[in-house]
C-alpha positions as CSV (number, residue, x, y, z in Angstrom):
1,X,100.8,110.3,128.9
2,X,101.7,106.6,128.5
3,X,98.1,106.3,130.7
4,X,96.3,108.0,128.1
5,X,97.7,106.0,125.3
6,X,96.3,102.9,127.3
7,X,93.2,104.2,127.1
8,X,93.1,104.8,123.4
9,X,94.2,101.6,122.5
10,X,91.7,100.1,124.5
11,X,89.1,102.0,123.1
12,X,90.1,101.1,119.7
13,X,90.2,97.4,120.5
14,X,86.4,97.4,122.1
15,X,84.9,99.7,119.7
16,X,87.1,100.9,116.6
17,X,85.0,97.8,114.6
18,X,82.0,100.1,115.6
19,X,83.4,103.1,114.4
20,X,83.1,102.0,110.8
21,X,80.2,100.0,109.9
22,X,79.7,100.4,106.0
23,X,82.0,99.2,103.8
24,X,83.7,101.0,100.9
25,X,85.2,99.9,97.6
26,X,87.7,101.8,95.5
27,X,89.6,100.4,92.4
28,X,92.5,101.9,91.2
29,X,93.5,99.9,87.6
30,X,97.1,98.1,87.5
31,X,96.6,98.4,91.4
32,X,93.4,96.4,92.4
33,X,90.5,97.0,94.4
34,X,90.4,97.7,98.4
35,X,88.1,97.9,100.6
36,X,87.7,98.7,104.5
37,X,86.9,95.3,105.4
38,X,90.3,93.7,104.0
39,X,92.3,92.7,107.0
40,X,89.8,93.7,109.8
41,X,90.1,91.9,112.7
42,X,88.3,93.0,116.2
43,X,91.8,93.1,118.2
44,X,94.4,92.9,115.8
45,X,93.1,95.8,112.8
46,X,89.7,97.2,114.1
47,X,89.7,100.1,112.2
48,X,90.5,99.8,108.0
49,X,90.5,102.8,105.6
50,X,90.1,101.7,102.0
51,X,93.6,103.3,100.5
52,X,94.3,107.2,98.8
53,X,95.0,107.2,95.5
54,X,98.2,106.4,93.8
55,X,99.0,109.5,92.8
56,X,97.6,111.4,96.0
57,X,100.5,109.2,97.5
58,X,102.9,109.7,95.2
59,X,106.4,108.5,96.8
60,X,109.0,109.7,95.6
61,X,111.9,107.4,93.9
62,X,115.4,108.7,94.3
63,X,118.7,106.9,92.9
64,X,121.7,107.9,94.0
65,X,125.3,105.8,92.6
66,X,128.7,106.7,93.6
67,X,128.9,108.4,90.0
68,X,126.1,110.9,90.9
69,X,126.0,112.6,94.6
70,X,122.6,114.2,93.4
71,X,119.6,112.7,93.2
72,X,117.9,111.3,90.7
73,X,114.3,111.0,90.5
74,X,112.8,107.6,89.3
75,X,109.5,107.2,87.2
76,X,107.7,104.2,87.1
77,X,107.3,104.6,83.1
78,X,111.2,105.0,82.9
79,X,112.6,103.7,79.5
80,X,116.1,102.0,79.6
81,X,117.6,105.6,78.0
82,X,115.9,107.4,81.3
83,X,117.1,104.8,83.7
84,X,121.0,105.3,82.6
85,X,120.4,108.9,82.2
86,X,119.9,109.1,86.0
87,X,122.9,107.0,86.3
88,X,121.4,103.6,87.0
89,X,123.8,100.4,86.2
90,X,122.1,97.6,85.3
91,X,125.2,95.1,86.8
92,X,125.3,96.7,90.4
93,X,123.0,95.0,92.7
94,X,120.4,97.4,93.7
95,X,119.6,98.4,97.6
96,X,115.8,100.1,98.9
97,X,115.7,102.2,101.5
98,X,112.0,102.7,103.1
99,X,111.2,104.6,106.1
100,X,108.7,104.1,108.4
101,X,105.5,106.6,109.9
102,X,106.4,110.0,110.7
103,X,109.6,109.3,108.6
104,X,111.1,110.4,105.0
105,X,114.0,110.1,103.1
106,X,115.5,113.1,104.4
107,X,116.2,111.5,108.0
108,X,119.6,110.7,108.8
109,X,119.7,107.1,109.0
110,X,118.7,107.1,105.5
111,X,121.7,109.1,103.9
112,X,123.7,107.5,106.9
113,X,123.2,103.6,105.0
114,X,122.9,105.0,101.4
115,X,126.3,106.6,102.5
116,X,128.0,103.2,103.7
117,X,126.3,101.1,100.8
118,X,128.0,103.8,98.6
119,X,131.4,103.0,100.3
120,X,131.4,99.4,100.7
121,X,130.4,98.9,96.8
122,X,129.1,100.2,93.8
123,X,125.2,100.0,94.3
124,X,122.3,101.6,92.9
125,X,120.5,103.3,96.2
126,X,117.1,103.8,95.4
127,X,115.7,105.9,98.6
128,X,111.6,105.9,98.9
129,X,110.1,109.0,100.2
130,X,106.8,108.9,101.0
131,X,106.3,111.5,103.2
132,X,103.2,113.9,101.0
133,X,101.1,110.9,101.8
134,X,101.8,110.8,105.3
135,X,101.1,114.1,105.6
136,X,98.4,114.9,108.2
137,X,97.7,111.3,108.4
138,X,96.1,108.9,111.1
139,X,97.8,105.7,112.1
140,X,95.2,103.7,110.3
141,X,95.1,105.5,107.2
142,X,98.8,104.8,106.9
143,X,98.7,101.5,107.4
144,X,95.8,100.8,104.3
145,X,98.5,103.4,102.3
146,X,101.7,101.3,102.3
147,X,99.7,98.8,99.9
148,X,99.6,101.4,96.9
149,X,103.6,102.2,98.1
150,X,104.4,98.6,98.3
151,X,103.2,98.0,94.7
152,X,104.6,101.3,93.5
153,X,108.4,99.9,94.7
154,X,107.1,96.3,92.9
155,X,106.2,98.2,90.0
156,X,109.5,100.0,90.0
157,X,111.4,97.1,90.2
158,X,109.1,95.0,87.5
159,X,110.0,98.4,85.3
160,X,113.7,98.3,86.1
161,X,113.9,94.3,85.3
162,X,111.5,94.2,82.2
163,X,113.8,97.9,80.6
164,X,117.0,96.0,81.2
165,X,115.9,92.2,80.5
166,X,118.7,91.5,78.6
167,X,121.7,92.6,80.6
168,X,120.6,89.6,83.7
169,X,120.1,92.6,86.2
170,X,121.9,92.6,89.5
171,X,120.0,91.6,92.9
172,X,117.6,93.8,94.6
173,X,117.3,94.4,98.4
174,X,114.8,96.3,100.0
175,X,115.3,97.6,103.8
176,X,112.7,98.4,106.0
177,X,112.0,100.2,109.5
178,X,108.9,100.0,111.2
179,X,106.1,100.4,108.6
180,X,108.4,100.4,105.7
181,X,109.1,97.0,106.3
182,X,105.5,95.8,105.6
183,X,105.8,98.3,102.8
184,X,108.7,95.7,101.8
185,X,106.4,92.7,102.2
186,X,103.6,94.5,100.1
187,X,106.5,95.3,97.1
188,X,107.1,91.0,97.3
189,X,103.7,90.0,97.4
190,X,103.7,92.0,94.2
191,X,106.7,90.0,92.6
192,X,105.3,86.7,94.0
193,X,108.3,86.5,96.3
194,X,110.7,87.1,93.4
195,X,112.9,89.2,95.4
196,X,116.2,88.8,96.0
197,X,116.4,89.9,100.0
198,X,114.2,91.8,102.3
199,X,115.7,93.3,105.7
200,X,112.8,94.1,107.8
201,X,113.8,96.7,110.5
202,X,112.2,96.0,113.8
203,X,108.8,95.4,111.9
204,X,106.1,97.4,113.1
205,X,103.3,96.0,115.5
206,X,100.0,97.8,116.0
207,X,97.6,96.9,113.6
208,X,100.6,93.7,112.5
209,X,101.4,91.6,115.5
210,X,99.5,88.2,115.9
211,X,97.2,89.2,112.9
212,X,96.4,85.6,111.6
213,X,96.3,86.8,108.0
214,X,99.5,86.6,106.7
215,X,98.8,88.6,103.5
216,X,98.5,91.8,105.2
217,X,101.8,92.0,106.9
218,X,105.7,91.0,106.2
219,X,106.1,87.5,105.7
220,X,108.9,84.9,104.5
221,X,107.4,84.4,101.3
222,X,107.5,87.8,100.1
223,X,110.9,87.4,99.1
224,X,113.8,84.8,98.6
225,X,115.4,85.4,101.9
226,X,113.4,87.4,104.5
227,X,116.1,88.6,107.3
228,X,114.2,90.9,110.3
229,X,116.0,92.5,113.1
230,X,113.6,92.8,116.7
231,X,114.0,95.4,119.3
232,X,110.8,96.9,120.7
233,X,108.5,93.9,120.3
234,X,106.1,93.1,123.2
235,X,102.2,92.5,123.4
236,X,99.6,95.1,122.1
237,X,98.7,96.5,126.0
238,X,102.5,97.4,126.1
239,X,101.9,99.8,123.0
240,X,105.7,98.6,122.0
241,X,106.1,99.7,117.9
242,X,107.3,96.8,117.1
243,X,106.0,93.0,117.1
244,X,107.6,89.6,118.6
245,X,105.9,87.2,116.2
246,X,108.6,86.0,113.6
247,X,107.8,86.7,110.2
248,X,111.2,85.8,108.2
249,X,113.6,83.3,107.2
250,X,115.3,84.5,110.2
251,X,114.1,86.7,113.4
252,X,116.9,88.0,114.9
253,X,116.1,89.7,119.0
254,X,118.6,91.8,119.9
255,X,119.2,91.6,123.4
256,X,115.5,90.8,124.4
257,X,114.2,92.2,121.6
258,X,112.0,94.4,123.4
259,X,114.4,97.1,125.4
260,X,118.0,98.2,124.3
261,X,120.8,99.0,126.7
262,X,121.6,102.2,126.4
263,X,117.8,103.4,125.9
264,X,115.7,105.4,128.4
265,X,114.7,102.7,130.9
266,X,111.4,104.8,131.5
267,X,110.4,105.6,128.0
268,X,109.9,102.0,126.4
269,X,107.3,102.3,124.0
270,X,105.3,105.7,122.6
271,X,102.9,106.1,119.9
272,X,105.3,108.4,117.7
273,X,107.1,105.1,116.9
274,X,110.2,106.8,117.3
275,X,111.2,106.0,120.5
276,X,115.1,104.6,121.4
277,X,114.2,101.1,121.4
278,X,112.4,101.2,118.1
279,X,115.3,103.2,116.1
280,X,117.8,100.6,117.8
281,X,117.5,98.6,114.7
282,X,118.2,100.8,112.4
283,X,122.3,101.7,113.4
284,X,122.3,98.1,114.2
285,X,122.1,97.8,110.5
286,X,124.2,100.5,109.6
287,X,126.8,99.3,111.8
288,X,126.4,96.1,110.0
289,X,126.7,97.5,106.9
290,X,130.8,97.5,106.5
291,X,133.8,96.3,104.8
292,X,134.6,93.3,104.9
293,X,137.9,93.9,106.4
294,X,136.0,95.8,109.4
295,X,137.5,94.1,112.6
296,X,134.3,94.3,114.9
297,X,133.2,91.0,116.5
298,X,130.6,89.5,114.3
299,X,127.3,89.5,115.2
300,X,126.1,86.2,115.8
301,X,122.5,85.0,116.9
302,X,121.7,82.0,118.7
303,X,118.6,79.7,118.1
304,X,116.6,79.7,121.2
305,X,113.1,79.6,122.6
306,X,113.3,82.4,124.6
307,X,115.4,85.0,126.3
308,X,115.0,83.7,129.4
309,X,116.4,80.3,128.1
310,X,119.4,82.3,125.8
311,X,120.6,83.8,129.3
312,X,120.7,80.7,131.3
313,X,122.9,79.0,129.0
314,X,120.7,76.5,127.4
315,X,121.4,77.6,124.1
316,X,124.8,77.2,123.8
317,X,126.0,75.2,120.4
318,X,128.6,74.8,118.5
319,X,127.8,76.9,115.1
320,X,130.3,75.2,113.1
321,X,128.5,71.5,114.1
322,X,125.4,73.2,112.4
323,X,124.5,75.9,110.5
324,X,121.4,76.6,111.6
325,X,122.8,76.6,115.1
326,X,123.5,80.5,114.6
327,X,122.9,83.2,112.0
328,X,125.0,86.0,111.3
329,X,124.2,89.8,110.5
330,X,126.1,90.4,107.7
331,X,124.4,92.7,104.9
332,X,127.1,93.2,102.6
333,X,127.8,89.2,102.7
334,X,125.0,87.0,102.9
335,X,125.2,86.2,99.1
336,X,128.6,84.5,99.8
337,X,128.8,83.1,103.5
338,X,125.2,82.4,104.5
339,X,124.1,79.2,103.1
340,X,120.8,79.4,104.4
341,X,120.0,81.7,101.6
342,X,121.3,79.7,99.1
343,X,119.1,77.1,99.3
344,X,115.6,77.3,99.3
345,X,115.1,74.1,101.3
346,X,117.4,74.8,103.9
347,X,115.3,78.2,104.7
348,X,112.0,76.5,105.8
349,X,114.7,75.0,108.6
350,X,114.9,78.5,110.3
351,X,111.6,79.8,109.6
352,X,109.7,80.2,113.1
353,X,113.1,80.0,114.7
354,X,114.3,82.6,117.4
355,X,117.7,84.1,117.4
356,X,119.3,85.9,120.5
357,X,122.4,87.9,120.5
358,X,123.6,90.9,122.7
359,X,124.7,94.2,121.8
360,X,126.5,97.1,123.1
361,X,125.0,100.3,124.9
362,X,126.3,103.0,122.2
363,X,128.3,102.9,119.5
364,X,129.6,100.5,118.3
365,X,127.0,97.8,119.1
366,X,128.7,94.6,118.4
367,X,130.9,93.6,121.1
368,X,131.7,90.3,122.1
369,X,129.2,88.4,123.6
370,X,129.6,87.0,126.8
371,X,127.0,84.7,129.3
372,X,128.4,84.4,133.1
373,X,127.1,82.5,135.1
374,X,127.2,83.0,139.0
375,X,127.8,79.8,141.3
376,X,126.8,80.5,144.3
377,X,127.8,78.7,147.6
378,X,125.8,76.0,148.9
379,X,124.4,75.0,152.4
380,X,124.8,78.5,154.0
381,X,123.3,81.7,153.6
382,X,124.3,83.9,150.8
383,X,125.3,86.5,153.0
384,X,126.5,86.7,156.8
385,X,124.3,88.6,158.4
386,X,120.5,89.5,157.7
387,X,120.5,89.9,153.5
388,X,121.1,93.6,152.7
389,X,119.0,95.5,149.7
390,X,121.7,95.2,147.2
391,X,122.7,98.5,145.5
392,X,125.4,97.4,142.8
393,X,127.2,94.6,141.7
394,X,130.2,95.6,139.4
395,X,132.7,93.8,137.1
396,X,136.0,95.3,135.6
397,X,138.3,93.6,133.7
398,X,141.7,95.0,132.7
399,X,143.5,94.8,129.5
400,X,146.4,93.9,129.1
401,X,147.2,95.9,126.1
402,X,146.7,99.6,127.7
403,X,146.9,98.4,130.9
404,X,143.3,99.7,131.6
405,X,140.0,98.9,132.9
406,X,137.0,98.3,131.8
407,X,133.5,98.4,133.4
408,X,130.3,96.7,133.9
409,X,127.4,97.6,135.8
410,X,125.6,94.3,136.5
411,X,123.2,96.4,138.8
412,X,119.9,94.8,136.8
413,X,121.1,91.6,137.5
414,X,121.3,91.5,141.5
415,X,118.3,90.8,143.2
416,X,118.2,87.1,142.6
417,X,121.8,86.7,144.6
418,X,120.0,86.8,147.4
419,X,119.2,83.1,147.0
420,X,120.8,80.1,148.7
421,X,122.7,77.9,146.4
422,X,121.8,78.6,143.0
423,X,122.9,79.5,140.3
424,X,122.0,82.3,138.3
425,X,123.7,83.5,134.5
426,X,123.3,87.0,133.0
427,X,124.5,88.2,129.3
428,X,126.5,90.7,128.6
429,X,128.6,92.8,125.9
430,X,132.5,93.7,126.5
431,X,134.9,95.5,124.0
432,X,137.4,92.6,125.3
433,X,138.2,89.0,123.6
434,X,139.6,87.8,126.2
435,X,137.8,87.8,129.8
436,X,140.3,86.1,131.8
437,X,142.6,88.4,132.7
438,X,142.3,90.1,135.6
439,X,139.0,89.8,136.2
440,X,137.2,91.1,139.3
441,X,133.9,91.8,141.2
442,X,133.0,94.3,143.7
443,X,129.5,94.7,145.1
444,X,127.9,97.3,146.8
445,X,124.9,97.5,149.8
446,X,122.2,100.0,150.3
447,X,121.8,101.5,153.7
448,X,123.8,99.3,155.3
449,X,126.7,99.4,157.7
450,X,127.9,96.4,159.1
451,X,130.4,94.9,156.7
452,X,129.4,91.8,155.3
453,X,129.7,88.6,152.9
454,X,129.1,87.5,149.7
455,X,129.3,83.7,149.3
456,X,130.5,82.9,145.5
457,X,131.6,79.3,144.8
458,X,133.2,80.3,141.2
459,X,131.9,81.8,137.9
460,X,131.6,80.6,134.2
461,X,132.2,82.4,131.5
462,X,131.0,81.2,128.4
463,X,132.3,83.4,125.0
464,X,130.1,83.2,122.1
465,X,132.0,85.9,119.9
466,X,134.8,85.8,117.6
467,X,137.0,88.5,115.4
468,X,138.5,86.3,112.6
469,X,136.5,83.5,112.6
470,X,133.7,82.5,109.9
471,X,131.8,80.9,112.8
472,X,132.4,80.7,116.6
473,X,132.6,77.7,118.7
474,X,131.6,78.4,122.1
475,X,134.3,78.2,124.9
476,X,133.8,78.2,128.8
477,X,136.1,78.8,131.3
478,X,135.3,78.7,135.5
479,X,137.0,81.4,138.0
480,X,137.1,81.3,141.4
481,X,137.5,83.8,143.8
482,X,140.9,84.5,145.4
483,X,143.0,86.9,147.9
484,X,146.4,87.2,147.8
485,X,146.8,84.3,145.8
486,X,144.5,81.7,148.2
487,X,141.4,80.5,147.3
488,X,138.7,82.6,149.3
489,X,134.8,80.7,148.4
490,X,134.8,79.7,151.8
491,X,135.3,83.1,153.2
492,X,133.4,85.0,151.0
493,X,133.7,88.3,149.1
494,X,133.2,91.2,151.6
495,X,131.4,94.2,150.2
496,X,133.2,97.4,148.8
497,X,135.9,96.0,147.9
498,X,137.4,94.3,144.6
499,X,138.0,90.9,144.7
500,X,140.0,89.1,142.2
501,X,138.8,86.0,140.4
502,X,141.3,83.6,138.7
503,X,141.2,80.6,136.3
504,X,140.8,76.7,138.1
């Protein structure tokens, strides 16, 4: 299957410009004119549909409030007398939901976050359900759609503004996944970037990633604070849904940003764009979405290049020394705590920035954040004997509270111990604060019998998390191994068996 899809993509690439030749115009008035050359690019967008009609596409606007559990359908003509009729208030911010292809408004994660936005505060929850035009729909053909939906949400919210002019309406946020959060970028372009927030939802990629026109996809300009969430990003051959590029105020990667721990290692991308990785970002941003007295670790990203670089420690600061050190995924509260939205000037500082954080496997996501790095013994061999084919390396840590332990496979992270004398650092999630009590290692060979050693000189852990902090300060503490008390790097850590690491 995933073979196949190769093939189509490459065939799309080398000859979807082919496929096309003549060019069409259409002009819809109070919408503009299209055409199936806007956009086209060889790789990026070979193949361009001039857009349906509005009303062939005809999303459907529905307002929900904590007043009214029904839904109330939205018109773009509203008057002010409709709009309260369906039970919109004027003085409550209002929030955007917009799904992506092969979604509508009656999936769950929809309901799920106009559920928690209706618990959290009094909002107006405007859900857009564009499913008719989807219906029976290529790829392509949806992506030249979302234009006339984009400007249908910028009309809405031009109709909204203009009907209630005089009461200084409350803020409005539009949230994204996949397609839907170009859809997003189309409704700003609109408004010439006069709205309030945009949340872009692991942004869609084919036909969007590395497209050097910045009009035809999500971009920071599109609204006053541009915040996107990436989880199944990676190059157009890897047929991942969503994109890499940054396109926001701030582009935060979860984990890598391209797989999720928890997901199907061997189904990473597929064409349905409704794969694990892909609708990661969506209950990241559910999850986000909570009280403020919620007492989950916040989730806090970290500027860095690269992954690669966030895992090996060389993005550790201080975010209290500056703010534009970390960012913080906080839906309900960027208004109030982020001062990178309150300032236009300070934005440009994160644009183009990366952000790296880690996340849990399942619910819930964010856990404290943890990077350990594994000093290993120099001048010998790593192990005595020939080097076994490492099966498992495990950590467990007990807490104190329940007097209980918890788990982590570090499997993905064992070939490179194999190494003499460096060092290497992996990233991780625990439900813990506190990783320094009783903390200890076991690991594990493969087809091997003779027992044998593991040569450890001591570990860092560096925390990056907090509970009740605004904004953490990074600590580190160093472990070494021990046995019965004594200090045991010189002997090593035999295999299949827990060995105990405590503070210097």
């Amino acid at each position: 299957m995933k073979s196949s899809a190769v093939v189509i993509a490459i065939f799309l690439i080398c000859f979807g410009s082919r496929i096309i030749d003549s060019i069409d115009t259409v002009t819809y008035p109070g919408y503009g004119t299209f055409t199936s050359n806007d956009f086209k690019h060889p790789i990026y967008r070979p193949i361009v549909f001039v857009p349906e009609s509005p009303d062939k596409i005809g999303p459907l606007f529905l307002l929900y409030t904590r007043q009214n559990n029904e839904s109330q359908r939205l018109d773009l003509n509203d008057t002010r007398l409709q709009l309260e009729q369906a039970g919109f208030n004027p003085k409550n911010p209002t929030w955007i939901l917009i799904h992506g292809f092969n979604f509508h408004s009656l999936k769950p994660w929809m309901n799920i976050c106009k559920d928690r936005l209706l618990k959290s505060s009094d909002f107006n929850v405007i859900l857009v359900d564009s499913r008719h035009s989807e219906k029976g729909v290529s790829y392509p053909r949806a992506v030249s759609n979302i234009r006339i939906v984009g400007i249908m949400i910028g009309k809405l919210i031009e109709q909204i503004s203009q009907e209630f002019s005089n009461d200084n309406p409350g803020t409005f946020t539009l949230v994204g996944h996949s397609l839907g959060a170009h859809i997003a970028g189309y409704a700003g372009k609109y408004l010439n970037g006069t709205i309030d927030r945009i949340y872009g939802l692991d942004p869609a990629g084919p036909f969007f990633k590395n497209h050097p026109d910045h009009r035809s996809r999500l971009w920071h300009t599109d609204a006053r604070f541009v915040f996107n969430l990436h989880t199944n990003g990676g190059s157009i051959f890897k047929l991942s849904s969503g994109m890499m590029d940054t396109c926001g105020h701030v582009d935060l990667f979860m984990n890598n940003g391209h797989q999720q721990p928890g997901c199907p290692k061997e189904i990473q991308n597929d064409l349905t764009f409704n794969s694990c990785h892909h609708r990661r970002a969506l209950w990241l941003m559910i999850e986000a979405i909570t009280p403020d007295n919620d007492q989950q670790p916040k989730p806090i990203g970290y500027d860095c290049d690269s992954w690669q670089s966030f895992e090996q420690g060389e993005c550790i600061r201080d975010c209290n020394a500056d703010p534009f050190n970390c960012v913080r995924l906080d839906p309900l509260n960027d208004g109030r705590n982020q001062s990178i939205e309150k300032n236009l000037l300070l934005n440009s500082i994160t644009t183009g920035r990366r952000y790296f954080m880690v996340t849990g496997n399942e619910e819930k996501f964010f856990r404290y954040q943890y990077l350990i790095k594994f000093n290993m013994k120099y001048g010998s061999n790593q192990f005595s004997g020939l080097d076994p084919v490492l099966r498992r390396i495990t950590l467990r840590i007990r807490n104190p509270k329940n007097d209980r332990y918890e788990y982590i496979d570090l499997t993905d992270w064992s070939q490179p111990y194999v190494d003499i004398g460096k060092s290497y650092a992996i990233s991780l999630y625990s439900t813990l604060e506190m990783m320094k009590n009783n903390l200890e290692i076991r690991w594990e060979r493969f087809l091997w019998f003779k027992r044998q050693r593991m040569f450890i000189n001591s570990i860092t852990i560096t925390s990056l998390s907090c509970k009740n902090c605004v904004w953490p300060t990074p600590t580190q503490i160093e472990m070494i191994p021990v046995s019965n008390g004594n200090d045991t790097t010189n002997n090593g850590i035999i295999n299949d068996e827990w060995t105990t690491f405590r503070l210097i």
